[in-house]
ZAMARGU-4260 file (C-alpha; in steps of 0.2 Angstrom, whole numbers, plus 5000, padded with zeros to 4 digits):
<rodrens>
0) 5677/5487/5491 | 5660/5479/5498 | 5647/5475/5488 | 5630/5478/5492 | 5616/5462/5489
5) 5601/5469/5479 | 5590/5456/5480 | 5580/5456/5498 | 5582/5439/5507 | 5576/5436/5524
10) 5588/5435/5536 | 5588/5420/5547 | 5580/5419/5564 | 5592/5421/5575 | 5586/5434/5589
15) 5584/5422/5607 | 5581/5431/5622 | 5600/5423/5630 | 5610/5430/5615 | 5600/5448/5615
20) 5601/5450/5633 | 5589/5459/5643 | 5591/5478/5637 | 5596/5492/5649 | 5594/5508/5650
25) 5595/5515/5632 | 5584/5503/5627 | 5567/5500/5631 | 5564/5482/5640 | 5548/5481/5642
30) 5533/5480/5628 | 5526/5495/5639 | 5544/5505/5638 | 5543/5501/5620 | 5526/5510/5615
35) 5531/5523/5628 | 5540/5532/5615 | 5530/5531/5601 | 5510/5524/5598 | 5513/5506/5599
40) 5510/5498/5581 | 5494/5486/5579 | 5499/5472/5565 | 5489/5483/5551 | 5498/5498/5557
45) 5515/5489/5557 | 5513/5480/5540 | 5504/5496/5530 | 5520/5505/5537 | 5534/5494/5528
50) 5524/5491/5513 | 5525/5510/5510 | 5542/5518/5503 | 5550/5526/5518 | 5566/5534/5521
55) 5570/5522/5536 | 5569/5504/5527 | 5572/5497/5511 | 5567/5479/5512 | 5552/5471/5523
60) 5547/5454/5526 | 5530/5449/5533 | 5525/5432/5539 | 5519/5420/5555 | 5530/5412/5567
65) 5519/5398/5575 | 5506/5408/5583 | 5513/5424/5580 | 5513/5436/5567 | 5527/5445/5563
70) 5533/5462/5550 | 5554/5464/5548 | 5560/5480/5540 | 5579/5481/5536 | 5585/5499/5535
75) 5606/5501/5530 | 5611/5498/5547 | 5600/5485/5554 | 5585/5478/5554 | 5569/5476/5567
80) 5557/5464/5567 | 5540/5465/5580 | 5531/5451/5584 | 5511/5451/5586 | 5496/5440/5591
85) 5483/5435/5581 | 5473/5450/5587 | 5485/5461/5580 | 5491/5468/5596 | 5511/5471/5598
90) 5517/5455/5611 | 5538/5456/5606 | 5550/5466/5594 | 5568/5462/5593 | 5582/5472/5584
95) 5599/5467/5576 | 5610/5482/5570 | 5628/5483/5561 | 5637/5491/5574 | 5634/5489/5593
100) 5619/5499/5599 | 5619/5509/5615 | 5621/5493/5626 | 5638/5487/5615 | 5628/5470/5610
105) 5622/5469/5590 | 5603/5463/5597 | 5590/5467/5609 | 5575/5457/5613 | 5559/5462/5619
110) 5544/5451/5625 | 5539/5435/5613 | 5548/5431/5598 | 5554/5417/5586 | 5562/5406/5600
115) 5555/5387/5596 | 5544/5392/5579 | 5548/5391/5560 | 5546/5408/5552 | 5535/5408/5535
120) 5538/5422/5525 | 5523/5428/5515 | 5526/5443/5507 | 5542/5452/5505 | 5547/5469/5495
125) 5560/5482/5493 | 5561/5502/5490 | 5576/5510/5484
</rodrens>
């Protein structure tokens, strides 16, 4: 039997761009092929989305990574974290998933990220 943690902890920075890889075709690679798809969150829209109960996450963390702000929601399956500048506008997102995505790899990468910077947490919750 697993058993299921209860108590949101952030997981560790461990996206790079070399262990991601570059993405392919079922995934967008590009901050442009990303917000194709959808409207492409602003830092308010990102972190006013995560704090709200939603059926897709569970837990979120919100915080800065040396220049960068950044919002991680973990959902049962994964978790995604986008990466913004101080203007709020989206510059990287990376996912990590259970299972492999589309591409057969755990994590995907997209623009900037956490490579080189310390992540502070600043606020975290849950949602059950």
């Amino acid at each position: 039997m697993l058993a299921c943690a209860t108590s949101p902890k952030p997981p560790p920075p461990s996206f790079n761009k070399e262990a991601a890889g570059s993405g392919s075709a079922c995934l967008p690679t590009t901050i442009e092929a990303y917000c194709s798809t959808r409207k492409c969150p602003t830092y308010d829209s990102a972190a006013s989305f995560a704090r709200q109960p939603h059926k897709d996450h569970y837990y979120y963390w919100i915080g800065t990574c040396g220049e960068y702000r950044f919002v991680r929601t973990q959902e049962g399956m994964g978790m995604g974290t986008e990466y913004f500048a101080s203007d709020g506008k989206l510059v990287g997102s990376a996912s990590l998933a259970d299972a492999p995505m589309c591409t057969g790899e755990l994590t995907n990468m997209i623009g900037v990220g956490n490579e080189g910077c310390t992540e502070q947490v600043a606020e975290t919750g849950g949602h059950q």
